[in-house]
mmCIF file as Biopython writes it, N, C-alpha, C and O atoms, coordinates in Angstrom:
data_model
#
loop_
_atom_site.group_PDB
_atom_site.id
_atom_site.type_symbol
_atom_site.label_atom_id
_atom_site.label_alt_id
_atom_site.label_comp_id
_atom_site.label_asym_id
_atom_site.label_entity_id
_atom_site.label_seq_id
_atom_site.pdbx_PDB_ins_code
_atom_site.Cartn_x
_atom_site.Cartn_y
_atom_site.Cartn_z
_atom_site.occupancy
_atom_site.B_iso_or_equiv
_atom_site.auth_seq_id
_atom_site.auth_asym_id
_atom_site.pdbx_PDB_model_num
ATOM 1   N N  . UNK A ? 1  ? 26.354  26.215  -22.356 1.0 0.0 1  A 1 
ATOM 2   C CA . UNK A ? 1  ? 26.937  25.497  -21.237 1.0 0.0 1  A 1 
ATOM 3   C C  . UNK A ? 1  ? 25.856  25.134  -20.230 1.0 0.0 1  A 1 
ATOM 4   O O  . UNK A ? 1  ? 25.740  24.016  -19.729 1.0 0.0 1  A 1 
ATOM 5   N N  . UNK A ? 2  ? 25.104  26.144  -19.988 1.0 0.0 2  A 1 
ATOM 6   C CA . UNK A ? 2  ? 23.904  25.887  -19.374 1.0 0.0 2  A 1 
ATOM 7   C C  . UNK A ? 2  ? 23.115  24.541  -19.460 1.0 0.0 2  A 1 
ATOM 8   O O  . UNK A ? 2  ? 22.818  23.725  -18.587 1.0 0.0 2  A 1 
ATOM 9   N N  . UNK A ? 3  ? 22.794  24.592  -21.257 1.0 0.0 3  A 1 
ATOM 10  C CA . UNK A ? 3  ? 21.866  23.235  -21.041 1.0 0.0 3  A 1 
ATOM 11  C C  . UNK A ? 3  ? 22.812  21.997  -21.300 1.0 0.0 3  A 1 
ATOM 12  O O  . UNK A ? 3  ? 22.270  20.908  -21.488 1.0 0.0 3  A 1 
ATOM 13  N N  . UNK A ? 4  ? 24.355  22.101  -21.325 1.0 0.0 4  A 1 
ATOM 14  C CA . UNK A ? 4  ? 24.912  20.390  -20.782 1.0 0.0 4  A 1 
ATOM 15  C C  . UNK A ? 4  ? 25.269  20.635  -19.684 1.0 0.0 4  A 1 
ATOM 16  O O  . UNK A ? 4  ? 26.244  19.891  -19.594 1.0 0.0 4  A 1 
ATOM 17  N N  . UNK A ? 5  ? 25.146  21.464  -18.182 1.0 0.0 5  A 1 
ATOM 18  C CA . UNK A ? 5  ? 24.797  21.384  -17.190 1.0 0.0 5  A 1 
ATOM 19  C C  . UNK A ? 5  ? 23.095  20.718  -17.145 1.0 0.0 5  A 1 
ATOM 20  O O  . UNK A ? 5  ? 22.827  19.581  -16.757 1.0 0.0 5  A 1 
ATOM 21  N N  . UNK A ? 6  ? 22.424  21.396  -17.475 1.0 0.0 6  A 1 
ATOM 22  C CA . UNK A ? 6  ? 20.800  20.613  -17.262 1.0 0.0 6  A 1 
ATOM 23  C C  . UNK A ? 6  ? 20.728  19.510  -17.832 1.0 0.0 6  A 1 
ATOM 24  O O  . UNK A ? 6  ? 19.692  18.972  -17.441 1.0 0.0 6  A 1 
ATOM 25  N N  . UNK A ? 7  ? 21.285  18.841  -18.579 1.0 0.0 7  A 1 
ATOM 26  C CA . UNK A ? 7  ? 21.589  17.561  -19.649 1.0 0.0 7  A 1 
ATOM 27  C C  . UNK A ? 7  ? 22.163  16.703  -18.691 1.0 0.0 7  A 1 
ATOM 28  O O  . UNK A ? 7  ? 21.769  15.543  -18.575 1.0 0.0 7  A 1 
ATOM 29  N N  . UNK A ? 8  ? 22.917  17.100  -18.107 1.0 0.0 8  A 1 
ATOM 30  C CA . UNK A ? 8  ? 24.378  16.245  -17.012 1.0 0.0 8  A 1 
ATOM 31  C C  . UNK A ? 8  ? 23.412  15.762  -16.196 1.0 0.0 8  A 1 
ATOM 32  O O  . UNK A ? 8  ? 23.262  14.544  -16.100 1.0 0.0 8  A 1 
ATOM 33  N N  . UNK A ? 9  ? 22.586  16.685  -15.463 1.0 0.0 9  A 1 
ATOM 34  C CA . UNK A ? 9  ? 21.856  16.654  -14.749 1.0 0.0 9  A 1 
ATOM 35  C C  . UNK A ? 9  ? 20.611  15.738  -14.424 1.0 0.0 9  A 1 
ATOM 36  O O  . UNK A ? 9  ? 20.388  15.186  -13.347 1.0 0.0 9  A 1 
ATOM 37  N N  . UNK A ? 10 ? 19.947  15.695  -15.420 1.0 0.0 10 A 1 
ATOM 38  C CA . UNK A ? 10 ? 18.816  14.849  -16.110 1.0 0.0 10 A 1 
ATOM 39  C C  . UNK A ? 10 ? 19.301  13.635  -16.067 1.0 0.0 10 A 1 
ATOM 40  O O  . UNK A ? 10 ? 18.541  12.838  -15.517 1.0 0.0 10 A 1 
ATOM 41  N N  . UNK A ? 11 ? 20.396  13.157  -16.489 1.0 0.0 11 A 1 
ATOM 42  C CA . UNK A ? 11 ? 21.186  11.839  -16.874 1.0 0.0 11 A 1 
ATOM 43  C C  . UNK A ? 11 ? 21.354  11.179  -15.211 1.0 0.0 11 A 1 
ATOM 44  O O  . UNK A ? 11 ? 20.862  10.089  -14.919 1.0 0.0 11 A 1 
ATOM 45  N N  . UNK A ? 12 ? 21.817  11.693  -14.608 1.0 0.0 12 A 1 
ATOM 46  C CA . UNK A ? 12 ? 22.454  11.728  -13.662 1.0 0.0 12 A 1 
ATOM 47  C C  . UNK A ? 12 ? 20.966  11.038  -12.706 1.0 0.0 12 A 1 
ATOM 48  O O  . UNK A ? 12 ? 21.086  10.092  -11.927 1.0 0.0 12 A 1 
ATOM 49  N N  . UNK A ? 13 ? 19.492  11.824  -13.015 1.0 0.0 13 A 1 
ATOM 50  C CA . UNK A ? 13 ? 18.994  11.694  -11.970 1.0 0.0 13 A 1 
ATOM 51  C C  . UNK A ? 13 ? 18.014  10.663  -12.657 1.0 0.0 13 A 1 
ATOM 52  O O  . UNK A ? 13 ? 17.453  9.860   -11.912 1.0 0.0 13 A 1 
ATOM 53  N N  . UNK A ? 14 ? 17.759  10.614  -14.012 1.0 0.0 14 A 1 
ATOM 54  C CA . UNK A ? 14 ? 17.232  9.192   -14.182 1.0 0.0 14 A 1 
ATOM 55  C C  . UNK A ? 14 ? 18.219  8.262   -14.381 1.0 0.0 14 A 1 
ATOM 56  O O  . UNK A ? 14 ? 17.579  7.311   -14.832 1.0 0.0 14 A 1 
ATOM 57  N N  . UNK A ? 15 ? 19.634  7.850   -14.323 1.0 0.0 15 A 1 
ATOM 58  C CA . UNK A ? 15 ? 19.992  7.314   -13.938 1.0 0.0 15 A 1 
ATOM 59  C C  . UNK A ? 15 ? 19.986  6.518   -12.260 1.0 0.0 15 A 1 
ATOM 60  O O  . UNK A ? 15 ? 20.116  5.311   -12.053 1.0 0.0 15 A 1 
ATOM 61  N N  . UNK A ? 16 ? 19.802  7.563   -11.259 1.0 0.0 16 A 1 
ATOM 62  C CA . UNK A ? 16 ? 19.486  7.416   -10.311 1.0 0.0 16 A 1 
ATOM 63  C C  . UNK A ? 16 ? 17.950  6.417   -10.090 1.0 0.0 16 A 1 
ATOM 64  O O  . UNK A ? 16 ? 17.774  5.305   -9.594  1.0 0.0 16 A 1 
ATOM 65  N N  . UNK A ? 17 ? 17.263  7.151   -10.548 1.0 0.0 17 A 1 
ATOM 66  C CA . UNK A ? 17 ? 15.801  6.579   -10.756 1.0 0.0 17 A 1 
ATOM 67  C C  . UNK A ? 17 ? 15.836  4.932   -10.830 1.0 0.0 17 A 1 
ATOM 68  O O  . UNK A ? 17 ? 15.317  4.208   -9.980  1.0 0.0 17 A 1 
ATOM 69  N N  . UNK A ? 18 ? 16.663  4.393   -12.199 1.0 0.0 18 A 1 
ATOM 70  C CA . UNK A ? 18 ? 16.782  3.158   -12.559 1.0 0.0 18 A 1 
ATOM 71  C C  . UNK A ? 18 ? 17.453  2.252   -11.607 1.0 0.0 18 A 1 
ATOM 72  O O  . UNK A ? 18 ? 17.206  1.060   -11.423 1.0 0.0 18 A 1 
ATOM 73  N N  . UNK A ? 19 ? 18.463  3.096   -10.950 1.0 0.0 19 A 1 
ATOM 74  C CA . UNK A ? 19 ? 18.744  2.680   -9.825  1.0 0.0 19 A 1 
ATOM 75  C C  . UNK A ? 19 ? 18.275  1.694   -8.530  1.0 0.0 19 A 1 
ATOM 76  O O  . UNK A ? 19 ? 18.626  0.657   -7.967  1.0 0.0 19 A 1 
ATOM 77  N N  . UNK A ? 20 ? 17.338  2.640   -8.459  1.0 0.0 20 A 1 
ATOM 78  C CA . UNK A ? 20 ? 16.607  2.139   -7.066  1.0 0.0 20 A 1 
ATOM 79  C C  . UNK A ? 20 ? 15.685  1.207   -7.264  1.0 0.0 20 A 1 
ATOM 80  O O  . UNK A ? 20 ? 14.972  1.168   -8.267  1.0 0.0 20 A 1 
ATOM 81  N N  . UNK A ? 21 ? 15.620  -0.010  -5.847  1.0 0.0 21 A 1 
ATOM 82  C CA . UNK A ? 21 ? 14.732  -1.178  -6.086  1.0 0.0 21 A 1 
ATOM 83  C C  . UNK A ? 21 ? 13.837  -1.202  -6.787  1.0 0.0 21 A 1 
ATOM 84  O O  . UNK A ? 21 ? 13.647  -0.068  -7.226  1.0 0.0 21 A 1 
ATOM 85  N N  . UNK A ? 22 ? 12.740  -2.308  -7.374  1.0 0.0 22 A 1 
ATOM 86  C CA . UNK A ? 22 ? 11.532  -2.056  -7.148  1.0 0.0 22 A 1 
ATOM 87  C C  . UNK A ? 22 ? 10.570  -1.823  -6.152  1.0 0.0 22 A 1 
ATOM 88  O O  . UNK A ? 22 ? 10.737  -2.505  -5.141  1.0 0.0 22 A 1 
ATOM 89  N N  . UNK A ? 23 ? 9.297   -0.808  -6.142  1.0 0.0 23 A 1 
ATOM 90  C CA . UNK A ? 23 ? 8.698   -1.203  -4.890  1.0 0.0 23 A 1 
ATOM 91  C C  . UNK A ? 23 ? 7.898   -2.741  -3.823  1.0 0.0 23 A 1 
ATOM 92  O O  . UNK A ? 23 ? 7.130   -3.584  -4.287  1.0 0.0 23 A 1 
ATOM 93  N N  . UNK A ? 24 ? 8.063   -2.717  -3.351  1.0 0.0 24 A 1 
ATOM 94  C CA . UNK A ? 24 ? 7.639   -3.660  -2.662  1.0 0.0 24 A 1 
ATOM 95  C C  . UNK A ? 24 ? 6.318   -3.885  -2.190  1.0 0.0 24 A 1 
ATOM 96  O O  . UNK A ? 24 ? 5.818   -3.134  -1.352  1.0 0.0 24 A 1 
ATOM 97  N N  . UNK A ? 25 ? 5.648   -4.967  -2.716  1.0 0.0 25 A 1 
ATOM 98  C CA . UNK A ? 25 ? 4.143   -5.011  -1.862  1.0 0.0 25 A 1 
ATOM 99  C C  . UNK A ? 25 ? 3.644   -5.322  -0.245  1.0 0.0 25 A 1 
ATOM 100 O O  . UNK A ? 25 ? 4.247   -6.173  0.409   1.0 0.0 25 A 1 
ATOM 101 N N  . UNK A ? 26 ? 2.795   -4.762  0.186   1.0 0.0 26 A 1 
ATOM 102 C CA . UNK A ? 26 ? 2.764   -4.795  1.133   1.0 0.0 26 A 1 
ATOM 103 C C  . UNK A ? 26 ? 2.600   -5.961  1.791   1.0 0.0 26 A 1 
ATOM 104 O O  . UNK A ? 26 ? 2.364   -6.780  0.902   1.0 0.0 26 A 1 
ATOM 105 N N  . UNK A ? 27 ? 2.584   -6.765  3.314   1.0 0.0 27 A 1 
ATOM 106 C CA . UNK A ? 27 ? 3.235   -7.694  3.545   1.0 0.0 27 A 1 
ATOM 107 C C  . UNK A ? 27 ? 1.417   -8.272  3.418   1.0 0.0 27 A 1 
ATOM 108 O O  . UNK A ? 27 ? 0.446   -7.549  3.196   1.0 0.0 27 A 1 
ATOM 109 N N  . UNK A ? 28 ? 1.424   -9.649  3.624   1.0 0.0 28 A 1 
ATOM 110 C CA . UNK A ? 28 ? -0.132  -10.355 3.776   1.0 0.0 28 A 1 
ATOM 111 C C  . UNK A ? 28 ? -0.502  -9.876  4.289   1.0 0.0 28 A 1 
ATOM 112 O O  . UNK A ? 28 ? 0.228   -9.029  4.802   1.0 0.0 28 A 1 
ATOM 113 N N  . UNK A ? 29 ? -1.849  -9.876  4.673   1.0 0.0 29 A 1 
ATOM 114 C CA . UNK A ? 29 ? -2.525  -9.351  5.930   1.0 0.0 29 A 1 
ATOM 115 C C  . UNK A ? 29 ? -2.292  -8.301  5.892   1.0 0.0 29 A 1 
ATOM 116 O O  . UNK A ? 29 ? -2.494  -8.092  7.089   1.0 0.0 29 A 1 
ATOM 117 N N  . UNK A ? 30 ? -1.993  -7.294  5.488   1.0 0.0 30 A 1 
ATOM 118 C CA . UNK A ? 30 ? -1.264  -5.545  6.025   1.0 0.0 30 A 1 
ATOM 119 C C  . UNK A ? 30 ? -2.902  -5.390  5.847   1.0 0.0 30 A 1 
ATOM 120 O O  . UNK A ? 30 ? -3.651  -5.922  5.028   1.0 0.0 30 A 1 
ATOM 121 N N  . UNK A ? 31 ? -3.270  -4.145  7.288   1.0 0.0 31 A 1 
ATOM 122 C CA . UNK A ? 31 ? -4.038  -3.958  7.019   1.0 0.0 31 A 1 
ATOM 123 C C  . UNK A ? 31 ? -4.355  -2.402  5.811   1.0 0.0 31 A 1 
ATOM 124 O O  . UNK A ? 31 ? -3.816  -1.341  5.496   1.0 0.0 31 A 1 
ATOM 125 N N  . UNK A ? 32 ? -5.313  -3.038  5.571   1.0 0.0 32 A 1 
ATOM 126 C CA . UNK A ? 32 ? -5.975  -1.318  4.003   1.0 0.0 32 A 1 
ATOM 127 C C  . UNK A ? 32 ? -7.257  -1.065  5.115   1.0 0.0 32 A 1 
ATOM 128 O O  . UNK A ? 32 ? -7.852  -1.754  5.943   1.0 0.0 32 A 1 
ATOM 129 N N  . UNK A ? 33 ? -7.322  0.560   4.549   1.0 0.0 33 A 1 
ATOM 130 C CA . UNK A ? 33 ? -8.601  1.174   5.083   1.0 0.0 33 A 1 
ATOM 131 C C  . UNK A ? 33 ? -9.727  0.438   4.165   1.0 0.0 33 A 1 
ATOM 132 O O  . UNK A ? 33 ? -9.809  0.180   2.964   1.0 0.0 33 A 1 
ATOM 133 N N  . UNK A ? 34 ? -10.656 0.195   5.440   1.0 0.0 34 A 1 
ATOM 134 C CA . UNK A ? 34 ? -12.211 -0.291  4.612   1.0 0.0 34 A 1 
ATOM 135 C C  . UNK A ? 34 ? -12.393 0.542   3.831   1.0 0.0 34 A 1 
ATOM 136 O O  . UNK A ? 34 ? -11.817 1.606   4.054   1.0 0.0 34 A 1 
ATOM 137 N N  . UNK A ? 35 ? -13.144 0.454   2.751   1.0 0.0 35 A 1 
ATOM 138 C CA . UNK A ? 35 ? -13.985 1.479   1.478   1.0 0.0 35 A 1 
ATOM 139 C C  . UNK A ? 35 ? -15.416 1.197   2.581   1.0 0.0 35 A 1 
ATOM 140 O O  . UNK A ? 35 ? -15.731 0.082   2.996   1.0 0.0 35 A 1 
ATOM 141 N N  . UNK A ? 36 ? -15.962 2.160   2.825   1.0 0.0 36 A 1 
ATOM 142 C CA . UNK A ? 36 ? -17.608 2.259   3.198   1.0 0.0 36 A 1 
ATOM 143 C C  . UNK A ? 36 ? -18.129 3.029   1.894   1.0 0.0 36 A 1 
ATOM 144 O O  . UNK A ? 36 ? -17.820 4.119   1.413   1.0 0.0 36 A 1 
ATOM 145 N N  . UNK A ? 37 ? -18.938 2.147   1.553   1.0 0.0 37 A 1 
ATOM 146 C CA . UNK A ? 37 ? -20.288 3.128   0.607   1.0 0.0 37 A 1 
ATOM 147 C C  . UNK A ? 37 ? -21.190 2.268   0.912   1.0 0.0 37 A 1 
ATOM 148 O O  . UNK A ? 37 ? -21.104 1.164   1.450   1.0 0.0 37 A 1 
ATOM 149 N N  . UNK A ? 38 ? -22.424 3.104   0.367   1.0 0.0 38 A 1 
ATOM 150 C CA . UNK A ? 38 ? -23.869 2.618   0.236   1.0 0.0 38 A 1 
ATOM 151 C C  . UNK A ? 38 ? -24.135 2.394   -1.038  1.0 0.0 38 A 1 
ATOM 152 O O  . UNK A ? 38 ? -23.773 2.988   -2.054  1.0 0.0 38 A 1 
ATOM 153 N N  . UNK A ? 39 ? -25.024 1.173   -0.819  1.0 0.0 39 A 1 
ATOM 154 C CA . UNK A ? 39 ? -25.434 0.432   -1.737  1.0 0.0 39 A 1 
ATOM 155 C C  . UNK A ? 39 ? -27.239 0.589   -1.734  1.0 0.0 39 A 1 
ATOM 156 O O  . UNK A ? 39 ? -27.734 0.687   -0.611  1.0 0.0 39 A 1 
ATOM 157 N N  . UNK A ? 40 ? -28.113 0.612   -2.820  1.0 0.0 40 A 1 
ATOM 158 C CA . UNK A ? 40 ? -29.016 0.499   -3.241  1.0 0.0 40 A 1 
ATOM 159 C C  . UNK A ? 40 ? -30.054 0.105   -2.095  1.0 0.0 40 A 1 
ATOM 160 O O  . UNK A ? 40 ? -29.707 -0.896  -1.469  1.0 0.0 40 A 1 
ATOM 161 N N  . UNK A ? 41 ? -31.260 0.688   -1.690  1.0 0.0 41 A 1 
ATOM 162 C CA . UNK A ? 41 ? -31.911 0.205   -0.450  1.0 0.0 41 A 1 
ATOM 163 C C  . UNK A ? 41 ? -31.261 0.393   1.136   1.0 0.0 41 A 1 
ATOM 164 O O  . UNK A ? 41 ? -31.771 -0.141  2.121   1.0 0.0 41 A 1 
ATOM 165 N N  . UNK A ? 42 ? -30.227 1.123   1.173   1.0 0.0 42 A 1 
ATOM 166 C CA . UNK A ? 42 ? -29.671 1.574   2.280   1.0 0.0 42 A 1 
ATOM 167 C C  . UNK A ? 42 ? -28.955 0.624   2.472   1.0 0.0 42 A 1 
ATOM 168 O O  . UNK A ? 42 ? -29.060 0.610   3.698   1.0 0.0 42 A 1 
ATOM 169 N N  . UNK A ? 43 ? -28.191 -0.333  2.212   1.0 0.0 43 A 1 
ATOM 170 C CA . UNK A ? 43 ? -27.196 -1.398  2.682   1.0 0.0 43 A 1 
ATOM 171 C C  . UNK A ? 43 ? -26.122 -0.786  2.812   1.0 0.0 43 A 1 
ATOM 172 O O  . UNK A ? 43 ? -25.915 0.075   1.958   1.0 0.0 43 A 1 
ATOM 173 N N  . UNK A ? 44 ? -25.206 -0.957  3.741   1.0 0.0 44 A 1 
ATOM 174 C CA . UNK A ? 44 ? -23.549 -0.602  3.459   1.0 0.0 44 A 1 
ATOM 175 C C  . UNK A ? 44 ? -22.715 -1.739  3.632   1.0 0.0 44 A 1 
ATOM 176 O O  . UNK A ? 44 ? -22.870 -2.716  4.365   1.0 0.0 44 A 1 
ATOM 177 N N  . UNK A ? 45 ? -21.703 -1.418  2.748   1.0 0.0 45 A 1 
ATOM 178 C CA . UNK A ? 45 ? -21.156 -1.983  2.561   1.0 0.0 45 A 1 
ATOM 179 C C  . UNK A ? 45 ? -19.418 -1.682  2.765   1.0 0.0 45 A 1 
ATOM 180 O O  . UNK A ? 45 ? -19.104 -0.714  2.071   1.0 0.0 45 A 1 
ATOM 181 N N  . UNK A ? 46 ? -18.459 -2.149  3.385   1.0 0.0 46 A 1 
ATOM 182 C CA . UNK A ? 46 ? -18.718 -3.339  4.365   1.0 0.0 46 A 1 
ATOM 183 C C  . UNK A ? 46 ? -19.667 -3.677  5.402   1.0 0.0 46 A 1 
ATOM 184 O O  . UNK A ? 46 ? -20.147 -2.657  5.895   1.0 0.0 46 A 1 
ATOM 185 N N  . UNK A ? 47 ? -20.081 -4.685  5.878   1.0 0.0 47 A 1 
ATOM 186 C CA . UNK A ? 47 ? -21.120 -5.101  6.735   1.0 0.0 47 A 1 
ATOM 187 C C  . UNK A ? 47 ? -20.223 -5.116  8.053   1.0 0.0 47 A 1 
ATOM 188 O O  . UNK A ? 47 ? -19.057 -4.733  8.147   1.0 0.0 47 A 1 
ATOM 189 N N  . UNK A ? 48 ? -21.103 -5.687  9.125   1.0 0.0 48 A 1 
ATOM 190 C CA . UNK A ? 48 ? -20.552 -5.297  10.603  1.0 0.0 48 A 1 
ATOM 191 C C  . UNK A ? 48 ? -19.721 -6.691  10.786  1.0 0.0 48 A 1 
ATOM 192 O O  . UNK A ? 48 ? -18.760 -6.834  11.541  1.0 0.0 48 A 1 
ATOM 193 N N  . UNK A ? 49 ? -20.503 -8.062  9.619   1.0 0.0 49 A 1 
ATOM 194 C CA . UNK A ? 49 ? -19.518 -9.107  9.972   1.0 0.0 49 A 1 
ATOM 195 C C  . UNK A ? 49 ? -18.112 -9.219  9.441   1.0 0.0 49 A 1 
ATOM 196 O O  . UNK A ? 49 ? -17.134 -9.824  9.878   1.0 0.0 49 A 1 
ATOM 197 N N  . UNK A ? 50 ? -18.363 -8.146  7.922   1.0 0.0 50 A 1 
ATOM 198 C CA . UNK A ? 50 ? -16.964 -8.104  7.197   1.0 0.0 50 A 1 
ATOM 199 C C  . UNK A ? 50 ? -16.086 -7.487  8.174   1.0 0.0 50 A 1 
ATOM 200 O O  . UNK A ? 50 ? -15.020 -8.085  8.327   1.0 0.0 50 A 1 
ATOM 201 N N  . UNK A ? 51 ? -16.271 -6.373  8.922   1.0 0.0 51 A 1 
ATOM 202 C CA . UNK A ? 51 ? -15.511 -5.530  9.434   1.0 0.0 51 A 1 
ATOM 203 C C  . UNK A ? 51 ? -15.056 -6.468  11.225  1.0 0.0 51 A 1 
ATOM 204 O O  . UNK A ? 51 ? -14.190 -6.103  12.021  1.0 0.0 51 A 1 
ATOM 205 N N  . UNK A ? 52 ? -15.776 -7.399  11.327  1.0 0.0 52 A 1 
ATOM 206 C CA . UNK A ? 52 ? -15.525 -7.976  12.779  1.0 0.0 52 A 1 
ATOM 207 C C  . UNK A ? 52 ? -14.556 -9.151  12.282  1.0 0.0 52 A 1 
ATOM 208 O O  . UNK A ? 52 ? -13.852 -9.506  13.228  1.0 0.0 52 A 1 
ATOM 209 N N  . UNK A ? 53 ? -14.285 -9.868  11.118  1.0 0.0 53 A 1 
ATOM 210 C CA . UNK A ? 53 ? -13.835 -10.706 10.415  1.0 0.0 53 A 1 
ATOM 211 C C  . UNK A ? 53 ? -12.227 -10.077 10.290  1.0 0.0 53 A 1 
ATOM 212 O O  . UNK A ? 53 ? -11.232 -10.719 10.626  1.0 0.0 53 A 1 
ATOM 213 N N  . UNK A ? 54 ? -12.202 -8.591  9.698   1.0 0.0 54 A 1 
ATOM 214 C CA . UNK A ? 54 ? -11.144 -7.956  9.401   1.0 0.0 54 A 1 
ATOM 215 C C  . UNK A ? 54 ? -10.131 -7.773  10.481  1.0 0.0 54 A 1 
ATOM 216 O O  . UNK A ? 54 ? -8.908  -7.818  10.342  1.0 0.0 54 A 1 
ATOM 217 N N  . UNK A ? 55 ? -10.956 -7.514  11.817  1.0 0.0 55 A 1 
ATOM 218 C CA . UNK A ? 55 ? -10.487 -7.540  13.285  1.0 0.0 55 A 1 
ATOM 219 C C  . UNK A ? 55 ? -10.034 -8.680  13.826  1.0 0.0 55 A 1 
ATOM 220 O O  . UNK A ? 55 ? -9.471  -8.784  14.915  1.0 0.0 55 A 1 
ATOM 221 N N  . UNK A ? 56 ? -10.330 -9.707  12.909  1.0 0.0 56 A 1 
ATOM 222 C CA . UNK A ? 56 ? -10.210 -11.224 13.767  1.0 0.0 56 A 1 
ATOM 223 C C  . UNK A ? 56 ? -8.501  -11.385 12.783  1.0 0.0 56 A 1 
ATOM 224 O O  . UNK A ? 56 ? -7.461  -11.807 13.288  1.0 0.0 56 A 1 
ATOM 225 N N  . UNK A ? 57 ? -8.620  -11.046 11.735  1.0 0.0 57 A 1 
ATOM 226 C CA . UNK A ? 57 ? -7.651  -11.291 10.817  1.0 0.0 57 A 1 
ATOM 227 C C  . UNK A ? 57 ? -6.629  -10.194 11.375  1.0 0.0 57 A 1 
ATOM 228 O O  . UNK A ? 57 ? -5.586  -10.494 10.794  1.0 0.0 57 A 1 
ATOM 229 N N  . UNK A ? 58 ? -6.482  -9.591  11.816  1.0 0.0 58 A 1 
ATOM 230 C CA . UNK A ? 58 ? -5.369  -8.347  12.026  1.0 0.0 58 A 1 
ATOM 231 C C  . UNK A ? 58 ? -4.825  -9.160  13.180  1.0 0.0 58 A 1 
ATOM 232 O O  . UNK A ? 58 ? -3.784  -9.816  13.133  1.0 0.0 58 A 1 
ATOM 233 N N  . UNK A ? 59 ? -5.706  -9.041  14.318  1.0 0.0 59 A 1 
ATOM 234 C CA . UNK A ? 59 ? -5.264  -10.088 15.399  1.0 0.0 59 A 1 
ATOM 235 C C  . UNK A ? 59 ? -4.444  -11.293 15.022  1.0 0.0 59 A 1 
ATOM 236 O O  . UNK A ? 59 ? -3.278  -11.389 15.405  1.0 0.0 59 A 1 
ATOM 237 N N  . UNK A ? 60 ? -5.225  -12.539 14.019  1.0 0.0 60 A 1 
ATOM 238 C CA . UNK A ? 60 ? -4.091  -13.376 13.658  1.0 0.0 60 A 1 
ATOM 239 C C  . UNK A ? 60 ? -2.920  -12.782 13.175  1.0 0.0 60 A 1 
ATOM 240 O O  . UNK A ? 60 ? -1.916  -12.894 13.877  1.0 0.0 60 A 1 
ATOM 241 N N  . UNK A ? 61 ? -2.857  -12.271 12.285  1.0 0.0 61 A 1 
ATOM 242 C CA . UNK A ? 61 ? -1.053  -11.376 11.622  1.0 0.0 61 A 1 
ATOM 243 C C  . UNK A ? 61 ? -0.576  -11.032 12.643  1.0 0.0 61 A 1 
ATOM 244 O O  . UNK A ? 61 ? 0.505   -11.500 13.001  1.0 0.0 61 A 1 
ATOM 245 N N  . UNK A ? 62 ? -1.039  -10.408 13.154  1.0 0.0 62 A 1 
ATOM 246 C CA . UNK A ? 62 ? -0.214  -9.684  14.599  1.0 0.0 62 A 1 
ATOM 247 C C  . UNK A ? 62 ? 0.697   -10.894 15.423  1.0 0.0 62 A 1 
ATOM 248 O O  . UNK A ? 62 ? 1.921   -10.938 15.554  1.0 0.0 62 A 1 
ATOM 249 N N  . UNK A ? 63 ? -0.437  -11.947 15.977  1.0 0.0 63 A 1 
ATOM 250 C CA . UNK A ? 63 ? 0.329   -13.330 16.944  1.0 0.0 63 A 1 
ATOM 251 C C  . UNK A ? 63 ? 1.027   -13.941 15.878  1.0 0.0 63 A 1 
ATOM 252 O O  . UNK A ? 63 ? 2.058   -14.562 16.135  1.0 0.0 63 A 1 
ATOM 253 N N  . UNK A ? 64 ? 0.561   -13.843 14.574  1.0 0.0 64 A 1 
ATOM 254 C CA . UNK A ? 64 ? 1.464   -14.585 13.732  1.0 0.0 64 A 1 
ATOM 255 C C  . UNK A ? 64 ? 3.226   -13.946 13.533  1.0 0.0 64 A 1 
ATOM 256 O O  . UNK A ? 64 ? 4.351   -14.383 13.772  1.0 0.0 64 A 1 
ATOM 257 N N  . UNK A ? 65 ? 2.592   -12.590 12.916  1.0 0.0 65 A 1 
ATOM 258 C CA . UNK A ? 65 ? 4.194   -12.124 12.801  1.0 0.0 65 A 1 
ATOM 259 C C  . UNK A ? 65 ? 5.203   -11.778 14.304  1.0 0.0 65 A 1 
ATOM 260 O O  . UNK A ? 65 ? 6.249   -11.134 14.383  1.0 0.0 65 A 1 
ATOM 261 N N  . UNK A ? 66 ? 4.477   -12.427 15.300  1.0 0.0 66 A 1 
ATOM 262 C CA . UNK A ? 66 ? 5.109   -11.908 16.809  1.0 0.0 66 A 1 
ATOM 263 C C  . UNK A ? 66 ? 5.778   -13.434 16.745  1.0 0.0 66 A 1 
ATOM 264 O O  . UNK A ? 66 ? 6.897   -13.336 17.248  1.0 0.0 66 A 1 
ATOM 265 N N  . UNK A ? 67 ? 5.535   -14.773 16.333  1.0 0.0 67 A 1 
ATOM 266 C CA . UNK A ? 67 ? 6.503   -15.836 16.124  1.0 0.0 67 A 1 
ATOM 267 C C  . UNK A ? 67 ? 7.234   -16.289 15.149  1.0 0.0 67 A 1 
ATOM 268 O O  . UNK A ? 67 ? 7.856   -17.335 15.335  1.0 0.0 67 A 1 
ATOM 269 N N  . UNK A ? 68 ? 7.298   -15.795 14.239  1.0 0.0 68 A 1 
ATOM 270 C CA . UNK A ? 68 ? 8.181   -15.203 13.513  1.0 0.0 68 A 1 
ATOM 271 C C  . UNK A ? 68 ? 9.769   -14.746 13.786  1.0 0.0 68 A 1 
ATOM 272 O O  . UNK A ? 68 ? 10.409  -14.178 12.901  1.0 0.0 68 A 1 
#
């Protein structure tokens, strides 16, 4: 009896599973954490313009999704 209680059970919760939406991607623009590493000869990477670029772009999404 036990395991068609744990059977019932199982059914029940991947049924559930199939259930639910797919996930959803995140919206444009959302911002992601930079990756920093170093690169060969001491470079890093992102650079100070990628990362001032990224700031300029968050700002647009932001006034953008505020008219909206």
């Amino acid at each position: 009896m036990m395991e068609a209680q744990l059977a019932a059970f199982r059914a029940e919760e991947e049924e559930s599973v199939a259930m639910q939406p797919a996930p959803r991607l995140p919206l444009h623009g959302t911002l992601q954490p930079p990756v920093e590493r170093e690169l060969a000869m001491g470079l890093v990477f992102p650079t100070e313009f990628a990362l001032e670029r990224l700031e300029r772009r968050t700002r647009e999404c932001q006034l953008y999704r505020k008219w909206i």
